[in-house]
C-alpha positions as CSV (number, residue, x, y, z in Angstrom):
1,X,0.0,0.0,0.0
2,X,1.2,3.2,-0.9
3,X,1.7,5.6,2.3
4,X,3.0,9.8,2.3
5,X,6.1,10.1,4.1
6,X,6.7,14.0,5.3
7,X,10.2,14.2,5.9
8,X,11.7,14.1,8.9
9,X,15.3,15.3,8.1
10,X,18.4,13.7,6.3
11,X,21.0,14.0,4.4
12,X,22.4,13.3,0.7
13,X,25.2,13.7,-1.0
14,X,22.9,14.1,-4.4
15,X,20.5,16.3,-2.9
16,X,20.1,20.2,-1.1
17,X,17.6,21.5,1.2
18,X,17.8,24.5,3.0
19,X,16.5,22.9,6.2
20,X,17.7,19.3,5.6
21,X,14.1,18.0,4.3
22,X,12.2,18.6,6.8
23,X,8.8,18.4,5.4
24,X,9.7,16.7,2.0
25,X,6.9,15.0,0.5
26,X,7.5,11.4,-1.0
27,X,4.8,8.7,-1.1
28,X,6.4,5.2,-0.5
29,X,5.0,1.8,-1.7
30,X,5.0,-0.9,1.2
31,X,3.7,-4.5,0.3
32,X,3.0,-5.5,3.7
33,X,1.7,-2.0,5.2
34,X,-2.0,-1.8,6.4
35,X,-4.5,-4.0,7.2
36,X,-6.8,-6.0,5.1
37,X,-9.7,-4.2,6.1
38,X,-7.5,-0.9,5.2
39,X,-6.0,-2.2,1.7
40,X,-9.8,-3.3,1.2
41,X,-10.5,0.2,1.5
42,X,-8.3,2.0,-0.8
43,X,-9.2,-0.9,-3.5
44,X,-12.6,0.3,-3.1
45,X,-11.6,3.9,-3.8
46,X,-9.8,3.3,-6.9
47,X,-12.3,1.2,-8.1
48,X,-15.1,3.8,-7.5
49,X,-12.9,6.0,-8.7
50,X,-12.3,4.7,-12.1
51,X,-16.0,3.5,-12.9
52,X,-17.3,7.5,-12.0
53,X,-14.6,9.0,-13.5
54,X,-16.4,10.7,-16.2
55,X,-18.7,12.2,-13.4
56,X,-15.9,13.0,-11.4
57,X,-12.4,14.3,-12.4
58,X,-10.4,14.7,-9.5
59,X,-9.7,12.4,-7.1
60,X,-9.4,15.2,-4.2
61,X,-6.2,13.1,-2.6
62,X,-8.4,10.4,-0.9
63,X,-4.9,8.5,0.4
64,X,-3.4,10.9,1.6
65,X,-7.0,11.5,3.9
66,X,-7.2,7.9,4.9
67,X,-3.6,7.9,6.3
68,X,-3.6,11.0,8.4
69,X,-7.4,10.6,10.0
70,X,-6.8,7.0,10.2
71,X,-3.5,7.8,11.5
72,X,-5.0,10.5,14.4
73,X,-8.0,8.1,15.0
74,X,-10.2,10.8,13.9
75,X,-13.6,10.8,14.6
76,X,-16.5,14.2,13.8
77,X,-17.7,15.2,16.9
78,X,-19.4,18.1,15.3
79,X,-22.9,16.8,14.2
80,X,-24.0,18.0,9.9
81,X,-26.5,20.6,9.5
82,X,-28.5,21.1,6.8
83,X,-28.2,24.5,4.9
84,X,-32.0,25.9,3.8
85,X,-32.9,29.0,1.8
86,X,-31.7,31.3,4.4
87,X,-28.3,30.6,6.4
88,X,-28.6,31.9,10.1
89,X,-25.5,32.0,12.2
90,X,-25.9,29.2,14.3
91,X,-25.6,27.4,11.3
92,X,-23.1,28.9,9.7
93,X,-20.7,28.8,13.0
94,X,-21.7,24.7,13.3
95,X,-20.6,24.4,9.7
96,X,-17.4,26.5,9.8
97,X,-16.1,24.6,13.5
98,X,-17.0,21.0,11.9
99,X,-14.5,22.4,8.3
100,X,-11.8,23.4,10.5
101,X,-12.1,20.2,13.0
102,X,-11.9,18.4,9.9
103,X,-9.1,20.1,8.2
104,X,-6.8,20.1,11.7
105,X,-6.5,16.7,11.7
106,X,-5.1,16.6,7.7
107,X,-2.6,18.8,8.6
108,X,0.8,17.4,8.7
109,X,3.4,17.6,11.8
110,X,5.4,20.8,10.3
111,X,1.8,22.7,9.8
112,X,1.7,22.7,6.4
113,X,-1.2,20.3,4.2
114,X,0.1,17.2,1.6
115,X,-1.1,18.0,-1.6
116,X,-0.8,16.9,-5.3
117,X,-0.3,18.8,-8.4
118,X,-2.1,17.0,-10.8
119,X,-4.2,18.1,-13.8
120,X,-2.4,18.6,-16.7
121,X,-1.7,15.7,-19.2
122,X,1.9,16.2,-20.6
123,X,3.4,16.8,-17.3
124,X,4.5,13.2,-16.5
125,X,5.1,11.5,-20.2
126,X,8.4,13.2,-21.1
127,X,9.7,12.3,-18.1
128,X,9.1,8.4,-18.7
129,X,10.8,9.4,-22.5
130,X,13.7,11.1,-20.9
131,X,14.6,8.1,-18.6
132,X,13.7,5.6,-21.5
133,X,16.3,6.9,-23.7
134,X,18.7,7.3,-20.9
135,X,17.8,3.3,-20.0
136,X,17.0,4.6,-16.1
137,X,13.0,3.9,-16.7
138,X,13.0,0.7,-14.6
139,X,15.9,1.6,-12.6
140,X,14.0,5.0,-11.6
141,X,10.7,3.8,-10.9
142,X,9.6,0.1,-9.3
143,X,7.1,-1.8,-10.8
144,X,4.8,-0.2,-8.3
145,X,5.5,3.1,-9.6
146,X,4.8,2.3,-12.9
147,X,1.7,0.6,-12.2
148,X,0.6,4.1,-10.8
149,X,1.6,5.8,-14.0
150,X,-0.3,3.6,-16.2
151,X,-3.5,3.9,-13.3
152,X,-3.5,7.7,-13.9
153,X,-3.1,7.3,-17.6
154,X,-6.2,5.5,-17.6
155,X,-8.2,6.9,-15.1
156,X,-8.0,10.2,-17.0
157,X,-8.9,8.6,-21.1
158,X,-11.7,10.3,-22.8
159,X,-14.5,8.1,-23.8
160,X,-13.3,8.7,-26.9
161,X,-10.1,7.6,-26.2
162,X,-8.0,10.2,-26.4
163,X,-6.6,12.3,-23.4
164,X,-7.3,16.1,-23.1
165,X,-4.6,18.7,-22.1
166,X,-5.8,18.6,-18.4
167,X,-8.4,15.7,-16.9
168,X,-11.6,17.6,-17.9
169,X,-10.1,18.7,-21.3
170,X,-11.7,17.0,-24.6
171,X,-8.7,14.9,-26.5
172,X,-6.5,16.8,-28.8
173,X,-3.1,15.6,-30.6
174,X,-0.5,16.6,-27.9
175,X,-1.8,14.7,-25.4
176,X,-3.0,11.5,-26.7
177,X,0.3,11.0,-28.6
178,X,2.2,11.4,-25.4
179,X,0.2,9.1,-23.5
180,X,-0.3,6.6,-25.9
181,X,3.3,6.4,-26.1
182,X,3.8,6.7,-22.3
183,X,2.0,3.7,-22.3
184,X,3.6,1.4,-24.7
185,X,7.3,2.6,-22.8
186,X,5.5,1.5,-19.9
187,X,5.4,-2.1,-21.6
188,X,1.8,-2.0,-22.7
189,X,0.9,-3.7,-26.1
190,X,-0.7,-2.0,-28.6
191,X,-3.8,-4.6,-28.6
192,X,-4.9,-3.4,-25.2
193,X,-8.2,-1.8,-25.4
194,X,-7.2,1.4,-23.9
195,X,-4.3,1.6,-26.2
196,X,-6.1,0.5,-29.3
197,X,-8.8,3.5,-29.0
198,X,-6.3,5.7,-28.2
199,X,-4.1,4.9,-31.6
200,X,-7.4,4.6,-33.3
201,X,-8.4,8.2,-31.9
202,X,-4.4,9.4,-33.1
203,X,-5.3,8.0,-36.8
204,X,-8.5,9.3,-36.9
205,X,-7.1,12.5,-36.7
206,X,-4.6,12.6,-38.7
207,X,-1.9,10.6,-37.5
208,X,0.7,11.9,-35.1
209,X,2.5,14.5,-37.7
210,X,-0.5,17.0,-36.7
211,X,0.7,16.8,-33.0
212,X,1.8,20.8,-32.1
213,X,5.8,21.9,-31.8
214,X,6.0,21.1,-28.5
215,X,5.3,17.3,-29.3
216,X,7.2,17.4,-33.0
217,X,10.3,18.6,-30.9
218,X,10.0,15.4,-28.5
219,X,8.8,12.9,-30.7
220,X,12.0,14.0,-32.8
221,X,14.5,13.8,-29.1
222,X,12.5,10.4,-28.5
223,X,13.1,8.9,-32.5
224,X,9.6,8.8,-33.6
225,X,9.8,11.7,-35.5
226,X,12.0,13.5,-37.7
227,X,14.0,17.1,-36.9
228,X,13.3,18.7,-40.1
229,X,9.6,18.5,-39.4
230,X,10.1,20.8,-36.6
231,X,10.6,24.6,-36.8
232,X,14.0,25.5,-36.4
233,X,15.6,26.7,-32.8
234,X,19.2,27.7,-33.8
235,X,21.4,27.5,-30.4
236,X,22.9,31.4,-32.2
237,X,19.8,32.4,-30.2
238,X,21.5,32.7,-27.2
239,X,24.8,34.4,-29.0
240,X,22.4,37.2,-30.9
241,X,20.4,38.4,-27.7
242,X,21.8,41.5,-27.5
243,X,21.2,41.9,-31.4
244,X,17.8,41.4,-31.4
245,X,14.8,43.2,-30.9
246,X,14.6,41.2,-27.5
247,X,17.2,39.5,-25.4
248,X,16.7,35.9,-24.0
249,X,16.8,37.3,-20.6
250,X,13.5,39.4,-21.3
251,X,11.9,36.5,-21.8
252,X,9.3,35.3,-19.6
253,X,11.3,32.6,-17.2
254,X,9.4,29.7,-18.2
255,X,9.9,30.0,-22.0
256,X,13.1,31.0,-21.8
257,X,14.0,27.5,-20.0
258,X,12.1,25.6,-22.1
259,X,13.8,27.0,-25.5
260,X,17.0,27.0,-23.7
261,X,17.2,22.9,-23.4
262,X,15.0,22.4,-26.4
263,X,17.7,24.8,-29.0
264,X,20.6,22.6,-27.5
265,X,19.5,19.4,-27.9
266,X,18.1,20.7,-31.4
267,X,21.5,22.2,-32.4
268,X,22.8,18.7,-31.6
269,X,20.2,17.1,-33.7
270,X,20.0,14.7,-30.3
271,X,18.0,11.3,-31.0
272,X,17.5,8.5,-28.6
273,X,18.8,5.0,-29.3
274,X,16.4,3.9,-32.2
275,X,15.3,0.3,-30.2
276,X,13.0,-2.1,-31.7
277,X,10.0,-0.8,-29.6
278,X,10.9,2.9,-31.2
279,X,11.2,1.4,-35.0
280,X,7.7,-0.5,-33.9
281,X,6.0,3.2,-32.5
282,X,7.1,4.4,-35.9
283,X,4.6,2.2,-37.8
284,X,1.8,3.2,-35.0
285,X,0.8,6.7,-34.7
286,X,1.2,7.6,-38.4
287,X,-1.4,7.1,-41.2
288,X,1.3,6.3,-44.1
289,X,5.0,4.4,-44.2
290,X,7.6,6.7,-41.6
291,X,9.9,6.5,-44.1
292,X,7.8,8.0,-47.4
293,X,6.5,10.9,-45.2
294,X,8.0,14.4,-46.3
295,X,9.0,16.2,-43.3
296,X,9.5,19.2,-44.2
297,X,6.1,20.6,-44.8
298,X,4.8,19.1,-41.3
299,X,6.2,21.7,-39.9
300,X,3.2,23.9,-40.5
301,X,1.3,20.8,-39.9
302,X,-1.4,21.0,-36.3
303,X,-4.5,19.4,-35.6
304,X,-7.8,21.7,-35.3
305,X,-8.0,20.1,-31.5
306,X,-4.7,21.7,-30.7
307,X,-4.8,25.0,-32.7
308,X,-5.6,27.9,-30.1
309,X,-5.0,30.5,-33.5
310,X,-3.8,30.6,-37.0
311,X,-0.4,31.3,-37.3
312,X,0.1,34.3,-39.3
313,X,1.7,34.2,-43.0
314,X,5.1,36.6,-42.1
315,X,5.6,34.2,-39.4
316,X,5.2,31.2,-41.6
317,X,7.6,33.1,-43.7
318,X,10.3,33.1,-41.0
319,X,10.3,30.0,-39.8
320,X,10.8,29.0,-43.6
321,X,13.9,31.0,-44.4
322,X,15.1,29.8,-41.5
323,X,14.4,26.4,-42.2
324,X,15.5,26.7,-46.0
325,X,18.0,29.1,-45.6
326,X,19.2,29.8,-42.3
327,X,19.8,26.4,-40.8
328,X,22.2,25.6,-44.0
329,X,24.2,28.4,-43.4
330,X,24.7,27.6,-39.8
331,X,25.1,23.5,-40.3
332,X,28.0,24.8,-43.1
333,X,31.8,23.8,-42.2
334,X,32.2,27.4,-42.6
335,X,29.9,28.2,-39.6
336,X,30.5,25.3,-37.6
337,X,33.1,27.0,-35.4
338,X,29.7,29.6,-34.2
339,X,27.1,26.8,-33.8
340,X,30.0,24.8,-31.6
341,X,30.4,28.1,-30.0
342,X,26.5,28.5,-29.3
343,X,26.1,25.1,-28.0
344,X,28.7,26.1,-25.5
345,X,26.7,29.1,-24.5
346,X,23.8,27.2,-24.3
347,X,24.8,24.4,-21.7
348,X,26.4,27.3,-19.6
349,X,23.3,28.6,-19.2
350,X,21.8,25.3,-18.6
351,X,24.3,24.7,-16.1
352,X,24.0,28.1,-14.2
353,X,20.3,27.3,-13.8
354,X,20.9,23.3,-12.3
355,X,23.1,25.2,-9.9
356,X,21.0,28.1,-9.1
357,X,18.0,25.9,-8.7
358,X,19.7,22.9,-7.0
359,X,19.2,20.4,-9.9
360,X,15.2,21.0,-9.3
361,X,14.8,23.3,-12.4
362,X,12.0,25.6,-12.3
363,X,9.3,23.4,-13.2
364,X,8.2,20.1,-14.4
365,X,7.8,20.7,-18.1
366,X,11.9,21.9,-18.1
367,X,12.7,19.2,-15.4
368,X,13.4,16.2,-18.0
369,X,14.6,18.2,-20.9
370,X,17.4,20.0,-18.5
371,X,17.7,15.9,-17.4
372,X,18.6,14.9,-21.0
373,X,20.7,18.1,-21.5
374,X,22.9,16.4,-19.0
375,X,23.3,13.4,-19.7
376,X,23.8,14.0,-24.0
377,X,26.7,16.2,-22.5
378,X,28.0,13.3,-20.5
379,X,25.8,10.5,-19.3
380,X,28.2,9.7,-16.7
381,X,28.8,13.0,-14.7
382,X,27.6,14.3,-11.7
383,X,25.6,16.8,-13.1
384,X,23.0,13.8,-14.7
385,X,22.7,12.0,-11.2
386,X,21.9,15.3,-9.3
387,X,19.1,15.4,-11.8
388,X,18.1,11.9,-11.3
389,X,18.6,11.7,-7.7
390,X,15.5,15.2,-7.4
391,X,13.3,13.1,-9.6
392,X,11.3,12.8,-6.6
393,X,10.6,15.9,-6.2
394,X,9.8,16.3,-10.0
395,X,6.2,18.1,-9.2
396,X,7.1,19.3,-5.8
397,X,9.3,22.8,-6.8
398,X,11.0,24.9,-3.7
399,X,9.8,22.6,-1.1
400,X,12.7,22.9,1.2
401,X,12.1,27.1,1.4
402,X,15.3,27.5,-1.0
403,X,15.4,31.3,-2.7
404,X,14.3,30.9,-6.4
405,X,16.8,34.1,-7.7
């Protein structure tokens, strides 16, 4: 049974905390813990769970309440009252003493209250594509762990099969491609009924070429996909700032350290080991041979489920003189001494930011690309297992009270 640990205190030669993890949030998987009539319990959650999950989306951290009232033995002394048309204050009173009785006893020994950060769809698979490449996936997380993954995967398909960009979204590309994939990484097979409707719901639309630039750029990390059906994100970015009408620095922080990882593992042209469940994902998610499809014109290429606007035609334009033009320039011999010099640039910065930010990063989206930055730079070093020793605290950002400068 799965059981939240708040941290108590300890020490790591991998890991920084500002007050030695007191308070750090892990949940812990223990065969043996609980009773029967317990483990009968949470079984019955999940299960009523999953069969009302169209009815209701979030699971409002019903663990995480078992343990700590089951924990302080807690029982409501404060009888319900029933609200009618007009609210008097005796009522009101009864109502707001029984909420904070209630909410005492979930709060954890350092004051603060456990919680999740859950919703979004595409937080969690490039993680699982990140460690896959790297070959940590089953080293990383137990077979517990991953049966979780997949149990939130599910729990969160559309009817229709696909998965929406948050749990009460309706499916579009970006999603569903991820997941589906999270789920054959996972070592699901592709005749499993969830994963069947979602491919079917991924071909029905188009096939995974219409997936937005966020997805081309990690299908094409991940091997699925081809670079020169993304947009271009020349690592000179960071040697032009000063050049340009705006300077990286301007940018708002969580752009800026997304395109930061994303433009160096781009200037490397950075693809995972092609293994035979890659070649196999290939044939999947597209609706015509992966190797007769013309990349090049994907680029422009994104499913109506996705598109928030129409791009306009100047910037269409731009990103296809850069594509046509500008990238052949740069990938010349001539030029190759400035892109090696941009690529330096651009892992100092990613480098300044792992230290500044304790190998946490600043969020969860940047977490596993700053991960792979590391370990394409050297998969050995010590910068790659600081990464992988905070994966823990992948959705859990500034926990220990560090200074985010």
């Amino acid at each position: 049974m799965w059981r939240l640990t708040v941290g108590e205190g300890a020490d790591d030669p991998y890991l920084f905390s500002s007050n030695n993890f007191v308070g750090r949030q892990t949940w812990d998987f223990e065969p043996d813990d609980g009773t029967p009539e317990e483990r009968a319990e949470v079984e019955e959650a999940r299960q009523n769970y999953y069969h009302n999950r169209f009815k209701v989306p979030c699971n409002s951290d019903l663990f995480w309440r078992f343990q700590f009232l089951r924990e302080r033995n807690f029982k409501q002394t404060i009888p319900i009252v029933r609200v009618e048309d007009v609210i008097d204050k005796e009522t009101a009173s009864i109502a707001l003493r029984r909420a904070t009785n209630f909410f005492a006893a979930l709060q954890s020994p350092h004051g603060h209250w456990p919680a999740e950060n859950a919703g979004p769809m595409f937080y969690f698979p490039p993680l699982v594509f990140s460690l896959y490449i790297t070959g940590h996936l089953r080293i990383i997380f137990s077979e517990h762990h991953r049966k979780e993954i997949l149990r939130y995967s599910y729990c969160h398909q559309n009817e229709d099969g696909g998965w929406g960009l948050h749990i009460v979204g309706q499916s579009c590309m970006f999603c569903t491609v991820f997941n589906y994939i999270q789920l054959r990484l996972l070592g699901e097979e592709p005749d499993k009924d969830e994963c069947f409707r979602a491919r079917k719901w991924i071909l029905d639309h188009g096939g995974a070429l219409y997936i937005p630039s966020w997805g081309k750029i990690w299908l094409s990390i991940l091997g699925v996909y081809e670079w020169e059906g993304t947009n271009p994100m020349p690592p000179e970015f960071w040697l032009l700032g000063k050049l340009l009408p705006f300077i990286p620095r301007t940018l708002f922080c969580y752009s800026r350290l997304t395109l930061l990882p994303m433009s160096y593992l781009y200037g490397k042209r950075f693809v995972g080991p092609l293994t035979p469940l890659i070649l196999q994902l290939r044939q999947e998610i597209y609706t015509q041979p992966y190797n007769h499809i013309k990349w090049s014109p994907t680029r422009h290429y994104c499913a109506k489920e996705d598109k928030c606007f129409e791009r306009s035609l100047f910037q269409k334009l731009a990103w296809d003189a850069l594509q046509y033009f500008g990238e052949p320039i740069l990938n010349s011999w001539a030029f190759k001494t400035i892109r090696n010099r941009a690529l330096q640039i651009a892992k100092r910065h990613i480098d300044y930011e792992d230290h500044n930010s304790h190998y946490i990063t600043i969020g969860c989206i940047e977490k596993p690309l700053f991960t792979l930055a590391c370990w394409v730079d050297d998969p050995n070093g010590e910068a790659y297992k600081k990464h992988v020793a905070r994966i823990k605290d992948y959705l859990w950002i500034a926990e220990d009270g560090m200074k985010m400068q």
